[in-house]
Each structure stands twice: as C-alpha cells, then as structure tokens.
Backbone as a printed PyTorch tensor [residue, N CA C, xyz], in Angstrom:
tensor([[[-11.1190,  11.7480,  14.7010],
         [-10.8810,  10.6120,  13.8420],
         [-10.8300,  11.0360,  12.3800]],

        [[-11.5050,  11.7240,  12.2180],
         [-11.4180,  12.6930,  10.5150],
         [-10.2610,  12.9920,  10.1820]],

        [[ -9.5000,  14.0400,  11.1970],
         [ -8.1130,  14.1480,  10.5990],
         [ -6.9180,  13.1230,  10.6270]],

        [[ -7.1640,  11.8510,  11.1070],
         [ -6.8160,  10.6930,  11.1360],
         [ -6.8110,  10.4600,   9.6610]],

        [[ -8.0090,  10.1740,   9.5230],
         [ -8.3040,   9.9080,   7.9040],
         [ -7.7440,  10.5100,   6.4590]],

        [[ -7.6270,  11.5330,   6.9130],
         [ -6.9130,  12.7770,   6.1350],
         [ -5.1930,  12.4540,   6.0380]],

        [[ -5.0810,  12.3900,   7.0600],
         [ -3.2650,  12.3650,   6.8480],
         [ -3.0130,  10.7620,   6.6990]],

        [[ -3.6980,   9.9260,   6.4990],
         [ -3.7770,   8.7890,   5.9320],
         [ -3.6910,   8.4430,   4.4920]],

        [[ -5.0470,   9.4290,   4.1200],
         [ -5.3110,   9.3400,   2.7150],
         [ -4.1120,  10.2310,   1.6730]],

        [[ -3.6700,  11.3880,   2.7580],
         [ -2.4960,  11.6660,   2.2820],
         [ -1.2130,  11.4270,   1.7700]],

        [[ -1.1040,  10.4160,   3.4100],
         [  0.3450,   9.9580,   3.2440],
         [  0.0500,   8.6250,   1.5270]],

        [[ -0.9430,   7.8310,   1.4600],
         [ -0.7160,   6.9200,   0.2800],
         [ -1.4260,   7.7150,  -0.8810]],

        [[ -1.6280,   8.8730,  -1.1670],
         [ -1.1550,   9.7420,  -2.2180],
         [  0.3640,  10.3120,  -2.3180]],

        [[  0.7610,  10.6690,  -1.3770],
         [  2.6050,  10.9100,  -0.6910],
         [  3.2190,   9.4260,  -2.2160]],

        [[  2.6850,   8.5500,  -1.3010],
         [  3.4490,   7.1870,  -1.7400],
         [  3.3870,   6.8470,  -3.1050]],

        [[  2.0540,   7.2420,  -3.7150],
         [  2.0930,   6.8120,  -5.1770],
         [  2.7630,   7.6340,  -6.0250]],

        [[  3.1980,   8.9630,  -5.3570],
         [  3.8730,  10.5300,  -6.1290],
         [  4.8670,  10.2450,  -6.4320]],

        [[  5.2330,   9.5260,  -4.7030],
         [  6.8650,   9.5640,  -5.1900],
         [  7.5680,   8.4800,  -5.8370]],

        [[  6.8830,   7.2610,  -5.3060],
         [  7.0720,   5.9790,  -6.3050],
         [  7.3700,   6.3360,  -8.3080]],

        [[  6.0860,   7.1230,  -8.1470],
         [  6.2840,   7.2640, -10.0020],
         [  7.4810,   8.2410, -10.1220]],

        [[  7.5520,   9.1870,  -9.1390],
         [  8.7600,  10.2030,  -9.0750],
         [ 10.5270,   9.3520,  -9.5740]],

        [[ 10.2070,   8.3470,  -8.4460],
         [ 11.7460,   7.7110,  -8.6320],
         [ 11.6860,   6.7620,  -9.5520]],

        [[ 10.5060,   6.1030, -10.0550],
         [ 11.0230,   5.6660, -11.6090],
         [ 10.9700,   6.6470, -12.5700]],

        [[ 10.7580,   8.1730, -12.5070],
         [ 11.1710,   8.7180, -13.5270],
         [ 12.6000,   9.2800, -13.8530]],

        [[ 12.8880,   9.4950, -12.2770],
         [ 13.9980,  10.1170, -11.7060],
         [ 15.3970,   8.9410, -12.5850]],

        [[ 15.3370,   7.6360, -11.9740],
         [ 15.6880,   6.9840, -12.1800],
         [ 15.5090,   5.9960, -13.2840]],

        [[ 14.7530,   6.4230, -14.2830],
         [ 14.1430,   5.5960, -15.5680],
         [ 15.4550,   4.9690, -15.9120]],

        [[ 16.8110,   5.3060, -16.0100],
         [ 18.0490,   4.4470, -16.7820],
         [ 18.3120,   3.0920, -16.1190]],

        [[ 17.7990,   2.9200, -14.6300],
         [ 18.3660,   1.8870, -13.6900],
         [ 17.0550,   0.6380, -13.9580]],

        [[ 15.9030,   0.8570, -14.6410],
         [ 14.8350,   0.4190, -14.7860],
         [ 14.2510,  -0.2490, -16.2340]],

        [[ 14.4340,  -1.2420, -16.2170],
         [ 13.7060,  -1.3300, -17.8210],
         [ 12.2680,  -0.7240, -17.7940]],

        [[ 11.4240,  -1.2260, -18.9310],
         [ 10.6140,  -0.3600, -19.2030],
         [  8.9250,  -1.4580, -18.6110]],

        [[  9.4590,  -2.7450, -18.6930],
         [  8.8140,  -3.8200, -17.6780],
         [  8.5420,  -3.3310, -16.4020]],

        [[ 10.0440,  -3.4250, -15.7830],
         [ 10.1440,  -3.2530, -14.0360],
         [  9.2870,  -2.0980, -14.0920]],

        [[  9.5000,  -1.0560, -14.6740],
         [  8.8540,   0.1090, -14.1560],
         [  7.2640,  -0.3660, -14.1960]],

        [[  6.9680,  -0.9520, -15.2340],
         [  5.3300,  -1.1010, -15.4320],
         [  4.9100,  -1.9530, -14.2140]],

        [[  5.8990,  -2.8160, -13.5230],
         [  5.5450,  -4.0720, -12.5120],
         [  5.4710,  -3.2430, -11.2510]],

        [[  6.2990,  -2.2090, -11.0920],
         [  6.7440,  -1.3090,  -9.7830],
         [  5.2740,  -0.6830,  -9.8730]],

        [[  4.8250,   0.1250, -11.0920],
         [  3.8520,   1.0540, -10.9460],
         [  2.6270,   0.2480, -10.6210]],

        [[  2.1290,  -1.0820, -10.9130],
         [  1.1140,  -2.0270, -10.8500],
         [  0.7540,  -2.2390,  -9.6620]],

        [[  1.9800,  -2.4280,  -9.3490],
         [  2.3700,  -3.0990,  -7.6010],
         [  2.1640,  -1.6500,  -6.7350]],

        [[  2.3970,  -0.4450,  -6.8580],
         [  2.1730,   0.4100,  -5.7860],
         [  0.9040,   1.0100,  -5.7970]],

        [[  0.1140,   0.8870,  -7.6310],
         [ -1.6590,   1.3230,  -7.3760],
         [ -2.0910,   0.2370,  -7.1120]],

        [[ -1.6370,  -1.4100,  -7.0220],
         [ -2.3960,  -1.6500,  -6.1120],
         [ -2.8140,  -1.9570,  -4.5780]],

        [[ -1.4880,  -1.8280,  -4.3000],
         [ -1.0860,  -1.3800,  -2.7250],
         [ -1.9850,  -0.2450,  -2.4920]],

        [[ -1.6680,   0.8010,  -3.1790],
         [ -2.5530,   2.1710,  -2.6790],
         [ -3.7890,   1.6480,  -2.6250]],

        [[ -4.9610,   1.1300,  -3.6060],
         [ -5.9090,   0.9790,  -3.6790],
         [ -6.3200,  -0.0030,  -2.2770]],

        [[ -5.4730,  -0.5930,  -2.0600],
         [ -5.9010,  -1.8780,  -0.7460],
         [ -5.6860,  -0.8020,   0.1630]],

        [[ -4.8910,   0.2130,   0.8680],
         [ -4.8270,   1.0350,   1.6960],
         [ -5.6680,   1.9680,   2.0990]],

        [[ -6.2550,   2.7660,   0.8020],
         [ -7.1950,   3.2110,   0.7400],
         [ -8.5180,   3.0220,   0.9870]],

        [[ -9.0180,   1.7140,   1.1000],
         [-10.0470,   0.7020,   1.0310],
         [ -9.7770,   0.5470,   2.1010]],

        [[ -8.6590,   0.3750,   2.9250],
         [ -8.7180,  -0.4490,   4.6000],
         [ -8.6240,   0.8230,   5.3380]],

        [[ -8.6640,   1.9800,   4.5460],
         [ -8.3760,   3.3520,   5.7420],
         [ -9.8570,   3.6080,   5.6550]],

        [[-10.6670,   3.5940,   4.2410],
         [-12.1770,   4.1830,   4.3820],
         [-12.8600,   3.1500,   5.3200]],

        [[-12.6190,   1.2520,   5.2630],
         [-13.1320,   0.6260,   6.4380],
         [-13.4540,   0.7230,   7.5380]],

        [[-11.7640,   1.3300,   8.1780],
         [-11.6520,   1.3620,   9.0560],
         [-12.5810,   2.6980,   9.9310]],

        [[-12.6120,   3.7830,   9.4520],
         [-12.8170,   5.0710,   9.9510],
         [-14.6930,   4.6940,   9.5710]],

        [[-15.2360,   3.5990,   9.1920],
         [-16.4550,   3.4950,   8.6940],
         [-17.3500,   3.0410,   9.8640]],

        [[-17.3920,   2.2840,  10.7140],
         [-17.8530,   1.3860,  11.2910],
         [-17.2930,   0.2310,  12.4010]],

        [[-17.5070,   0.2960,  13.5060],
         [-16.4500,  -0.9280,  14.2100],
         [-16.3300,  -1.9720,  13.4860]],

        [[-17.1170,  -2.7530,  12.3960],
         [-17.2730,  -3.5910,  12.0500],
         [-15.9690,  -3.5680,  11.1610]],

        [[-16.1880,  -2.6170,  10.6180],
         [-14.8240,  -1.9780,   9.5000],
         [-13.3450,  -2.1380,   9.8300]],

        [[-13.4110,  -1.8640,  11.2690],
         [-12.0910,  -1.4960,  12.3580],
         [-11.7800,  -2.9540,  12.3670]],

        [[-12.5660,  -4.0390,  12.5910],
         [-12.3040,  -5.8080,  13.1210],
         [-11.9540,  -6.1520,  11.5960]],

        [[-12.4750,  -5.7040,  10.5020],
         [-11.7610,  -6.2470,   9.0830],
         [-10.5010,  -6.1200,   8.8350]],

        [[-10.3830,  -4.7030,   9.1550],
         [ -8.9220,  -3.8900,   8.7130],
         [ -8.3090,  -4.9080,   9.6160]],

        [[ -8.3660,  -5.1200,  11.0380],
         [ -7.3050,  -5.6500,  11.7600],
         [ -7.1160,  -6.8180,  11.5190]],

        [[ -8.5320,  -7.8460,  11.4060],
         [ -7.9800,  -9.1240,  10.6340],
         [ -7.2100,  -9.3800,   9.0920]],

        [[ -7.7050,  -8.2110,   8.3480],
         [ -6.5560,  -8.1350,   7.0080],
         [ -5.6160,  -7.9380,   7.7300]],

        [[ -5.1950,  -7.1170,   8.2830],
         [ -3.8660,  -6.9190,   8.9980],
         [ -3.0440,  -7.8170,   9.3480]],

        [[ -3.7210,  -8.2490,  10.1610],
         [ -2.8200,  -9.7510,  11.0430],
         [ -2.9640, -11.1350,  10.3800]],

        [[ -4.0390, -10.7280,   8.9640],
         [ -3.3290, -11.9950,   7.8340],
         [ -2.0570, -11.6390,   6.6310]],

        [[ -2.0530, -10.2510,   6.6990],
         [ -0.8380,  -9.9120,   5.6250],
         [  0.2930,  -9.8810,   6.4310]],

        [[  0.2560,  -9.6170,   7.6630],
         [  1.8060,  -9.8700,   8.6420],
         [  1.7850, -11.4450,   8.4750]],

        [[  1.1140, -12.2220,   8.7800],
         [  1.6820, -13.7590,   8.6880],
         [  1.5310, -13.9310,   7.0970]],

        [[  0.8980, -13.8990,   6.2310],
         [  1.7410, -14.0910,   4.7460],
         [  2.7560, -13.2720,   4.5340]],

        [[  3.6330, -12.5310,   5.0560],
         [  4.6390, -11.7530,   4.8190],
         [  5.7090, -12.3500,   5.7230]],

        [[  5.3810, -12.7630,   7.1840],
         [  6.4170, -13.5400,   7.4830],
         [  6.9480, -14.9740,   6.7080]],

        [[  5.4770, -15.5460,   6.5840],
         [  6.1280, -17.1380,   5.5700],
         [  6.3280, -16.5250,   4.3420]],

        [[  5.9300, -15.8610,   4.0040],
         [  7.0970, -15.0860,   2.6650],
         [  8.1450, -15.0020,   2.7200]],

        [[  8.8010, -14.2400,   3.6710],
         [ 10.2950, -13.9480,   4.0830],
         [ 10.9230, -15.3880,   4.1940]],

        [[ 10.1110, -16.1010,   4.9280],
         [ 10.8380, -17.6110,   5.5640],
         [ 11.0570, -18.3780,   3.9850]],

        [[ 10.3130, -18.1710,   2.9150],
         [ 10.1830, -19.1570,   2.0780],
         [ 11.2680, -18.3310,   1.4940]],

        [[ 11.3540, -17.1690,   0.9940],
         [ 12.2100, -16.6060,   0.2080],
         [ 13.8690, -16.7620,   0.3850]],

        [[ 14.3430, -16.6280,   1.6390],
         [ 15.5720, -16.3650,   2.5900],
         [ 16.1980, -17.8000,   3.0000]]])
C-alpha cells in the first residue's frame, strides 16, 4: 500500500509541474488573470488530492471519507455538467 501512496503523491506533483509548464509554455494564449485562476484552481485541486490520498492510506475510517468525498464530487460534477450544457 506504500508504493500506492508514492506513485500517487507523484502523479499530483506530475500534475502541478506540468500545469505551470503549459502556462508558461503557452503564456501568449493566456492573459495574465487566466493564468493566476488556472494556477489557483490546480494547487487547489492538488492540495484536496493530496489530503484524500494521505486519508485514505491512513485508516479505514480515512478509506469511507475519501469514498464518500468521492461519490459527492461525481454527483456535483454531474449536475454541473447538466446545469452548464
């Protein structure tokens, strides 16, 4: 379960690298807002990921949180989609 944890904590370090990567890459397609809203929005994604990967690998108790966050951000993400579309 450790190296579970590891290539977890990896992959959303992966994610925050390359996120800042392609607004630098791409800084002309970006005002200087979006970029600040993009970068806001992916540390704090990382930070919630991070937090539900140390939960999870913590305690069963940890494991029943993560999954109920889980299966409340899939249904606010579906009536998201529905409201948006």
């Amino acid at each position: 379960m450790d190296s579970t944890k590891k290539v977890l904590n990896f992959y959303g370090i992966f994610v925050v690298i390359s996120w800042g990567l392609m607004f630098i890459i791409h800084n002309e397609m970006y005002t200087t807002e979006k970029t600040i809203q993009g970068m806001t929005f992916i540390f704090i994604a990382a930070a919630i990921f991070f937090i539900l990967v140390h939960l999870y690998h913590k305690s069963k108790t940890g494991q029943i949180i993560v999954l109920w966050s889980l299966g409340l951000l899939f249904i606010l993400s579906c009536i998201g989609m529905y409201l948006v579309a």
